[in-house]
C-alpha positions in Angstrom: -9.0 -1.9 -25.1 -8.7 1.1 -22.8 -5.0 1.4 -21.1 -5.1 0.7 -17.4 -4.6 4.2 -15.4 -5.4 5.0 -12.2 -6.7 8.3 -13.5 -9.5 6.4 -15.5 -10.1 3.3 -13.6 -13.5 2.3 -12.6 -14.6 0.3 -9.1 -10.6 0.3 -8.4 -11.4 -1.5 -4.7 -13.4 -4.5 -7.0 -10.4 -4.3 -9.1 -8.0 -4.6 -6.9 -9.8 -7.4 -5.2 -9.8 -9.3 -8.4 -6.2 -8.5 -9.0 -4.1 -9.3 -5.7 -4.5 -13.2 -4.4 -5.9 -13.1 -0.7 -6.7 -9.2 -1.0 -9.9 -9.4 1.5 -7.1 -11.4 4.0 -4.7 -9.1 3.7 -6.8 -6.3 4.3 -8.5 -8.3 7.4 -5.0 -8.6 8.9 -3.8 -4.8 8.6 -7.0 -3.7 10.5 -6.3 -6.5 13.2 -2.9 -5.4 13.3 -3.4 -1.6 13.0 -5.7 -1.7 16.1 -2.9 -2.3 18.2 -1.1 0.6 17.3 -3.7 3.6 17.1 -3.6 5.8 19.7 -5.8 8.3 21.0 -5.2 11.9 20.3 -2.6 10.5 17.1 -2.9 11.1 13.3 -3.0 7.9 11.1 -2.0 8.4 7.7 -2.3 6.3 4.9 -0.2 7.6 1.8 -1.6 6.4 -1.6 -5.3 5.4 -0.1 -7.4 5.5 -3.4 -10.0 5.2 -2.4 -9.5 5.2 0.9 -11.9 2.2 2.1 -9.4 0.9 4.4 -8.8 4.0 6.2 -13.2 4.0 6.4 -13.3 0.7 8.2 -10.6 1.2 10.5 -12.5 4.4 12.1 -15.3 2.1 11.9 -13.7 -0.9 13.1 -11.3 0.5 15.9 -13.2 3.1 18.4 -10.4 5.2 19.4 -11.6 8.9 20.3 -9.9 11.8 18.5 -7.8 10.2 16.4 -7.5 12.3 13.0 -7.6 9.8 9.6 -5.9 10.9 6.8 -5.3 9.6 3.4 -3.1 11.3 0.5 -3.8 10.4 -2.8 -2.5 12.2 -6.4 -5.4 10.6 -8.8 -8.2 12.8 -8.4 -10.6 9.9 -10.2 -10.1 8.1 -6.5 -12.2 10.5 -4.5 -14.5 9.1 -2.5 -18.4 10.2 -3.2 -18.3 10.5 0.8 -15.7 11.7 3.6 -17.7 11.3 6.8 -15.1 8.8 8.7 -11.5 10.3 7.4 -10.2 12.9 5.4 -9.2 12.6 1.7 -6.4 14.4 0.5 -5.4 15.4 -3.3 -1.4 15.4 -2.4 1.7 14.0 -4.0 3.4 11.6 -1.4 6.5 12.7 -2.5 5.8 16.6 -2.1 8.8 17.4 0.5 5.7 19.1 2.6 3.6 16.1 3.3 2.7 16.0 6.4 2.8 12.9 8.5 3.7 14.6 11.9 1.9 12.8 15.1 1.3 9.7 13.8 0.7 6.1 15.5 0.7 4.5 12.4 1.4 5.0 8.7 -0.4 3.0 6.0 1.3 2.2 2.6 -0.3 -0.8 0.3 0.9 -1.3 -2.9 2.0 2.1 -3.4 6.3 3.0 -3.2 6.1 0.3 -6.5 4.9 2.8 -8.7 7.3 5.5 -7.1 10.9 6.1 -9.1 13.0 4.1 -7.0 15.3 7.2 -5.9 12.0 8.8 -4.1 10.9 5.7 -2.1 13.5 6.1 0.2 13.3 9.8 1.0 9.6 9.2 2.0 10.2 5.5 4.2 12.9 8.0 5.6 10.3 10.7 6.6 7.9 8.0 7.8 10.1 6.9 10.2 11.1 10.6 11.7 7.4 11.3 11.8 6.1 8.1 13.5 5.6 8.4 17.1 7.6 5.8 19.4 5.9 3.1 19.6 4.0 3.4 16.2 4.4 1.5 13.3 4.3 1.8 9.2 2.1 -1.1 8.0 3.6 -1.7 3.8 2.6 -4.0 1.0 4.6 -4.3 -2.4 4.5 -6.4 -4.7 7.9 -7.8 -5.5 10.4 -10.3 -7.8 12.4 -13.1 -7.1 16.1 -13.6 -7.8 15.6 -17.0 -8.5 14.5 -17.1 -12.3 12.9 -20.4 -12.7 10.9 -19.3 -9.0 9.8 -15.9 -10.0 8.2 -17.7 -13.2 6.6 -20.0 -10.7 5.1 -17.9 -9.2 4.2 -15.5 -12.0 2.4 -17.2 -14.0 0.3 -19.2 -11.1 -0.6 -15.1 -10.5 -1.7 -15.3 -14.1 -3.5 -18.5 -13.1 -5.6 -16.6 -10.4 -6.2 -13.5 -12.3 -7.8 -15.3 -15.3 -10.4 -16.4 -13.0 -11.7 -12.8 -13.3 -9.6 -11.3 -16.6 -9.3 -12.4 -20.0 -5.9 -13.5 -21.2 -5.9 -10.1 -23.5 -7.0 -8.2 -20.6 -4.0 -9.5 -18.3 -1.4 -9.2 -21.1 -2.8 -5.4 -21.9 -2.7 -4.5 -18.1 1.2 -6.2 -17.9 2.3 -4.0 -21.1 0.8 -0.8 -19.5 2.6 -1.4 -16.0 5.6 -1.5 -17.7 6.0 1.8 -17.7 4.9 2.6 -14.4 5.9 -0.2 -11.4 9.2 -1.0 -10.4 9.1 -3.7 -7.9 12.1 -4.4 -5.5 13.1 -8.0 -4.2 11.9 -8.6 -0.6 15.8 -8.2 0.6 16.2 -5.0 -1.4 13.1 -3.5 -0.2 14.0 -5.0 3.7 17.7 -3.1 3.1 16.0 0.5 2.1 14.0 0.1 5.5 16.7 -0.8 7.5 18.7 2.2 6.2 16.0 4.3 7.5 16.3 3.6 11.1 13.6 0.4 11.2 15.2 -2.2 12.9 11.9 -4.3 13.7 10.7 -5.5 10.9 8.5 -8.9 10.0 7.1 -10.0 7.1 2.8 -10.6 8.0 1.5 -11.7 4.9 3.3 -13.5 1.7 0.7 -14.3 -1.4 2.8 -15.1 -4.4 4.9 -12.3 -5.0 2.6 -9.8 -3.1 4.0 -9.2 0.5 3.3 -7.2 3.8 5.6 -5.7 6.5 5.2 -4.4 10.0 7.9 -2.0 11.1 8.0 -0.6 14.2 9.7 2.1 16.2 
């Protein structure tokens, strides 16, 4: 069975689909959202796109002139076949240079997880410096429970849902291999790092399971 990597991953927006409960919602609810805060003349940045099909049908979906669409992404096997509605960047979002200067709003879904924890504050914290007033960092993690008998819950109904697309080897594989690479935070530890950044609105917009979604504003 091949190890899951994002360097070798085929069809990853199917895959992630299949692999977060209520993806299609979520992403239905972060353009709804995300038209409110675009602005003409802004940059929107979404930092660890993929793909970058969400960044595509917000220029499609939200008809704001000259507003430049970025999305940075480090695994090369993400890029796009086509670039006609944004721009797709080969970047390290932890690369002290990123640029995110002019910007309405700042993407982030299911990303800082897979960052060392000592490097997801130093970018929230340049996020936040490089957000307009008024703008607002849209962020999805997937996170852990303090309450043991609750974070089995809710694990293994997650388990539930995936088999309805995965094998049971296939979901045990992917688990081993993310070992090594995700870290989740609990909602309140994740909540704390923002607030120590300078966000001081924050609300929770979506809650599947253990997968959540944050709007912070400025």
């Amino acid at each position: 069975m091949t190890k899951f990597s994002f360097d070798t991953i085929e069809d990853f927006d199917n895959h992630i689909e299949l692999s977060v409960p209520n993806y299609s919602h979520l992403s239905e609810l972060i353009r709804n959202i995300s038209s409110y805060f675009i602005k003409s003349g802004t940059n929107v940045f979404d930092v660890g796109c993929s793909t970058g099909l969400l960044l595509k049908n917000l220029c499609i979906e939200i008809p704001q002139s000259n507003v430049r669409y970025v999305g940075y992404e480090i695994s090369e096997n993400m890029k796009p076949k086509t670039q006609a509605f944004f721009e797709w960047i080969k970047k390290d979002i932890t690369d002290p240079n990123l640029d995110l200067s002019n910007s309405s709003l700042v993407l982030s879904i299911f990303t800082l997880q897979f960052l060392p924890i000592n490097q997801r504050k130093p970018l929230i914290q340049k996020i936040y410096n490089s957000l307009n007033d008024g703008g607002a960092f849209i962020i999805s993690e997937k996170t852990y429970l303090e309450n043991s008998f609750l974070n089995d819950v809710f694990t293994f109904s997650y388990y539930d849902y995936k088999m309805k697309s995965f094998s049971e080897n296939e979901i045990l594989a992917k688990q081993k291999d993310l070992r090594y690479i995700m870290r989740p935070l609990t909602e309140i530890e994740n909540i704390e790092m923002f607030k120590e950044c300078g966000f001081k609105k924050i609300e929770c917009f979506f809650s599947s399971l253990l997968f959540k979604g944050w709007i912070l504003t400025k």
